[in-house]
N, C-alpha and C positions, 0 to 999 in steps of 0.2 A: 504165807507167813509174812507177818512184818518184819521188816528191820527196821534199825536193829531192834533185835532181841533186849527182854531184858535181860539184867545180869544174873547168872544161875547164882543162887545160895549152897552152900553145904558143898558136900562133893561130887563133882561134873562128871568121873568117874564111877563113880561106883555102881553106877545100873550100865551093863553092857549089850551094847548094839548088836545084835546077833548078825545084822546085815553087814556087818564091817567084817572084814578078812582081820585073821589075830596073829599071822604070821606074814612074813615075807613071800614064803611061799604061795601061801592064801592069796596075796595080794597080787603078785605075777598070773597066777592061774585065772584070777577075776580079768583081770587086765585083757588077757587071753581069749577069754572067753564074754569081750563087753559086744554089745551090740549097739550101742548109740555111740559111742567116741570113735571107732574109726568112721566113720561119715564127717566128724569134722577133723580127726589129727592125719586121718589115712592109718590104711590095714600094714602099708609096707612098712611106715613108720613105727609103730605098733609091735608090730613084730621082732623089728631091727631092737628099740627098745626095751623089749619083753627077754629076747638072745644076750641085752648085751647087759640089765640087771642080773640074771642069772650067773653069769660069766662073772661076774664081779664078788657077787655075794658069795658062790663057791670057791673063788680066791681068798675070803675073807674067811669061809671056815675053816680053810687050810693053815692060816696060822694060828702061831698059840700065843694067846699074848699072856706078858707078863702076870698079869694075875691065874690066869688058870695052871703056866707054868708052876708059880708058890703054892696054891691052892694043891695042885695034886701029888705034887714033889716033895 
């Protein structure tokens, strides 16, 4: 492909990647499961990174934040 590209008309959206992860989750698990990035970032790295997204995001679903407090209260 050239670059750049041109510029997309209409909505860049709206036809969906099936090769793209749609969630967080999706995306850890790919991450997990790449075979060409850890050859250049490293597997340890990878992993440390893979442990320490997860750790974070399950901290983040544990609060409630103010809109879903209003929302279901």
């Amino acid at each position: 492909m050239d670059c750049p590209c041109p510029k997309h008309g209409g909505n860049a959206g709206a036809e969906v990647d099936d090769s793209l992860p749609m969630t967080l989750w999706d995306a850890l698990a790919a991450l997990r499961s790449a075979d060409i990035l850890p050859t250049y970032i490293g597997a340890d790295y990878l992993e440390i990174y893979g442990e320490v997204k997860s750790a974070e995001f399950n901290d983040f679903m544990e609060e409630i934040s103010a809109r879903e407090y209003r929302w279901y209260l």
